[in-house]
Structures are given as structure tokens and as C-alpha cells.
Backbone as CSV, one residue per row, in Angstrom:
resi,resn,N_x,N_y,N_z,CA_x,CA_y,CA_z,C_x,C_y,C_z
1,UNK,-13.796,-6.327,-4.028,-13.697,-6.948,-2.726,-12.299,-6.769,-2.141
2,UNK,-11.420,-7.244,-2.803,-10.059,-7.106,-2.212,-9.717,-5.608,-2.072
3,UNK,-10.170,-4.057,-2.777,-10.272,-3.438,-2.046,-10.573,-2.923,-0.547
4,UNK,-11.839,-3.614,-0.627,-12.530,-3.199,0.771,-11.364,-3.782,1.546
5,UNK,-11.078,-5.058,1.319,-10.502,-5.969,2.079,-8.958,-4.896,2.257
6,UNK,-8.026,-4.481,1.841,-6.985,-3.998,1.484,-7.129,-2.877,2.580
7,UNK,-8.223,-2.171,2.475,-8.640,-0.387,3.066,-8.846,-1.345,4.798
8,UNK,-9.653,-2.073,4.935,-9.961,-2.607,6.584,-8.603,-3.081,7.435
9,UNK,-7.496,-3.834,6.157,-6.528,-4.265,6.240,-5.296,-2.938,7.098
10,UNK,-5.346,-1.959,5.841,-4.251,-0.635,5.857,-4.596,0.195,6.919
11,UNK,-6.041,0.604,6.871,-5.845,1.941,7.876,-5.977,1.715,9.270
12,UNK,-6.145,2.548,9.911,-5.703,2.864,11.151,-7.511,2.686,12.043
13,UNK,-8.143,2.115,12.716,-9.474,2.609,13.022,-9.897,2.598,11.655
14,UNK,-10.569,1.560,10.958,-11.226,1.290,9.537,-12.939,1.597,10.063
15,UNK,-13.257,2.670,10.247,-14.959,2.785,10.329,-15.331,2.694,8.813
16,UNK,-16.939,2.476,8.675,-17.605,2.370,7.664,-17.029,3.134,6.160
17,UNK,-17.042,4.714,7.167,-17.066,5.567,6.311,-15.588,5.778,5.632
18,UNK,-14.601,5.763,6.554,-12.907,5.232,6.073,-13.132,4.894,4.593
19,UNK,-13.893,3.489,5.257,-13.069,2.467,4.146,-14.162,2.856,2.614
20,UNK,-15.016,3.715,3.103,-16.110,4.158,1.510,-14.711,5.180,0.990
21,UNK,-14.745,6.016,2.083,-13.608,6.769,1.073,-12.470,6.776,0.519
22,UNK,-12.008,5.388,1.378,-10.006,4.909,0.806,-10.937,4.286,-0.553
23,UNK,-12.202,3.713,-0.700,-12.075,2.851,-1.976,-13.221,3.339,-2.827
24,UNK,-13.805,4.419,-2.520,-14.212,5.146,-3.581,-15.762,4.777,-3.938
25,UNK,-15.748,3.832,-2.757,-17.664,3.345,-2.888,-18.208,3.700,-2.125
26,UNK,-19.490,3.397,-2.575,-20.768,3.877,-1.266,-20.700,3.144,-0.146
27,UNK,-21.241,3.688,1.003,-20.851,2.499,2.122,-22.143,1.676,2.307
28,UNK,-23.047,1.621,1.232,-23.898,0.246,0.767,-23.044,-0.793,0.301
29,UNK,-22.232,-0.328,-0.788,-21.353,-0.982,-1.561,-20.413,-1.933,-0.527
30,UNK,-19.733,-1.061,0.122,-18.891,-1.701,1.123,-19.341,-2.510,1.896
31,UNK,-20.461,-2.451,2.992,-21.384,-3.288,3.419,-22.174,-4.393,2.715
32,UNK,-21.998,-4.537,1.420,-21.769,-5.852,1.012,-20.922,-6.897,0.368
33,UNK,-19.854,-5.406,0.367,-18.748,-6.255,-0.309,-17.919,-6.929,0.770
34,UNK,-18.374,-6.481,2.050,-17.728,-7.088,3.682,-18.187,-8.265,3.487
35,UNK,-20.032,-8.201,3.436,-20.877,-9.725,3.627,-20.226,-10.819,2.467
36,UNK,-20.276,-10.235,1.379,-19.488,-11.000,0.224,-18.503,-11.867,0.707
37,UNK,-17.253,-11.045,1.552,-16.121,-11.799,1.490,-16.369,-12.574,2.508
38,UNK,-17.149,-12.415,3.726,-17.098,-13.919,4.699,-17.510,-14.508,4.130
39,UNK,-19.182,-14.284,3.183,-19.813,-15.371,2.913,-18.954,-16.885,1.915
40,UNK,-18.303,-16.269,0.857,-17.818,-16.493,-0.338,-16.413,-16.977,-0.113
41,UNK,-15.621,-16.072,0.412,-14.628,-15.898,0.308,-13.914,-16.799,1.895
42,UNK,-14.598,-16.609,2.722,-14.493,-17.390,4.026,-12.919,-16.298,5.123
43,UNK,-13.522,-15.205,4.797,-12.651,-13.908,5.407,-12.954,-13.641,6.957
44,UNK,-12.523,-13.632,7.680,-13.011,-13.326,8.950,-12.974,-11.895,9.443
45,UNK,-14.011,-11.543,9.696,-13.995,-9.486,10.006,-15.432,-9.887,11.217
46,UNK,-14.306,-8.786,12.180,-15.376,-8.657,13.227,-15.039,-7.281,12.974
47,UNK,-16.056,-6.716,14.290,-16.588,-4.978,14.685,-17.029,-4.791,15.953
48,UNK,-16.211,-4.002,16.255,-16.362,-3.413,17.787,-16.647,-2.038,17.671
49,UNK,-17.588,-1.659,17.637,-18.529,-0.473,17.491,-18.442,-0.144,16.358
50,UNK,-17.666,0.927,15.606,-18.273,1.207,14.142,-16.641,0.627,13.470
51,UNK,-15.686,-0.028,14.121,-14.227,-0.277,13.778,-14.373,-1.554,13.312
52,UNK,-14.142,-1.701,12.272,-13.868,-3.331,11.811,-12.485,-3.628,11.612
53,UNK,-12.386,-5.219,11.761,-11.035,-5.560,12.404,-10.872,-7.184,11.223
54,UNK,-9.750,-6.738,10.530,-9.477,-8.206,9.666,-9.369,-8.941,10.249
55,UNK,-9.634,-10.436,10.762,-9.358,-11.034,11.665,-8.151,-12.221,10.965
56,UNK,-8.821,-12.788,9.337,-8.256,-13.689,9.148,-8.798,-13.686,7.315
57,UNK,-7.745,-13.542,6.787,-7.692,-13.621,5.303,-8.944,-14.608,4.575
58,UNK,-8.659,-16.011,5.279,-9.534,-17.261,4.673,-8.308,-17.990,4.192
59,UNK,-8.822,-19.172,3.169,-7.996,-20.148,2.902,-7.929,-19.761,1.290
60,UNK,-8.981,-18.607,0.624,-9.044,-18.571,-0.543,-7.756,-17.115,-1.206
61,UNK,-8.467,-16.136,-0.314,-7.383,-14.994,-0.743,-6.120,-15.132,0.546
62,UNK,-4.650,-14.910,-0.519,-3.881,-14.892,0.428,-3.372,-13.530,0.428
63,UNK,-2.987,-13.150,1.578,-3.023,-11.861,1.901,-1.983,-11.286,1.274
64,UNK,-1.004,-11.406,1.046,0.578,-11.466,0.296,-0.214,-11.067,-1.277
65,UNK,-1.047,-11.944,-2.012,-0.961,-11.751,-2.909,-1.940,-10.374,-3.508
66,UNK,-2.512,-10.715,-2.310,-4.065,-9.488,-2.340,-3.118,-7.953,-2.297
67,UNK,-2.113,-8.059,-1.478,-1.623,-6.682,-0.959,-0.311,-6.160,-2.501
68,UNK,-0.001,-7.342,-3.099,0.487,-7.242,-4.831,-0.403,-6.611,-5.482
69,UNK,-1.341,-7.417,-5.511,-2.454,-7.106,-7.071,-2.851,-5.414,-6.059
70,UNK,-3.420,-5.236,-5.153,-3.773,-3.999,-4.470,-2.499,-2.701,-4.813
71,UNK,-1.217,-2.935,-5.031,-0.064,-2.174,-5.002,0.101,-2.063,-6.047
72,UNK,-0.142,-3.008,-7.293,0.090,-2.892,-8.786,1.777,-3.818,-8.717
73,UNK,1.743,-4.377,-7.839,3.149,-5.119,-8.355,3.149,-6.339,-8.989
């Protein structure tokens, strides 16, 4: 999850297919690992045509720490 989350976060224009290939999954995979994190995780991601847009971390993952464990630091 915090991949997906990390790849929607980093790139530039995050379409579907982007973020399958910054993280190495299917974009089934990704498309539920999106639903995952609002549901669960309480992440806010909208989409304006095929571009998804982090809106808001949640109260559970903090973004600081997500973008550590994501970097290996």
C-alpha cells in the first residue's frame, strides 16, 4: 500500500498505468490497493480523468514516515 501510496505521491501525472509500473504491480493490484487505503487507512485520493491526486495522507499513515520506510532510511 504505501507503495502505491509513495508512486501517486512522487510522480508527475500518476495515471493507472504510472503507478503499475513505478511499483511493479498489476493495475488490478493497484486499484485495490487505492480502495484499501481510503477504506482502511482513511487516505484521501481523488481522479480527474485517468490522474489521481493524493489529497490527504489520513490520521493513520504519516507521510514523513511513509516517505522513510519508502527510501530505506
Amino acid at each position: 500500500m504505501l507503495s502505491v501510496l509513495g508512486a501517486i505521491d512522487s510522480l508527475p501525472d500518476p495515471t493507472l498505468l504510472k503507478i503499475a509500473k513505478r511499483t511493479g504491480l498489476d493495475k488490478k493490484s493497484v486499484t485495490h490497493m487505492i480502495a484499501q487505503a481510503i477504506e482502511q487507512a482513511g487516505v484521501k485520493i481523488s481522479k480527474t480523468g485517468p490522474v489521481y491526486k493524493l489529497d490527504d495522507w489520513g490520521s493513520i499513515i504519516q507521510r514523513t514516515g511513509a516517505k522513510m520506510v519508502l527510501e530505506g532510511s
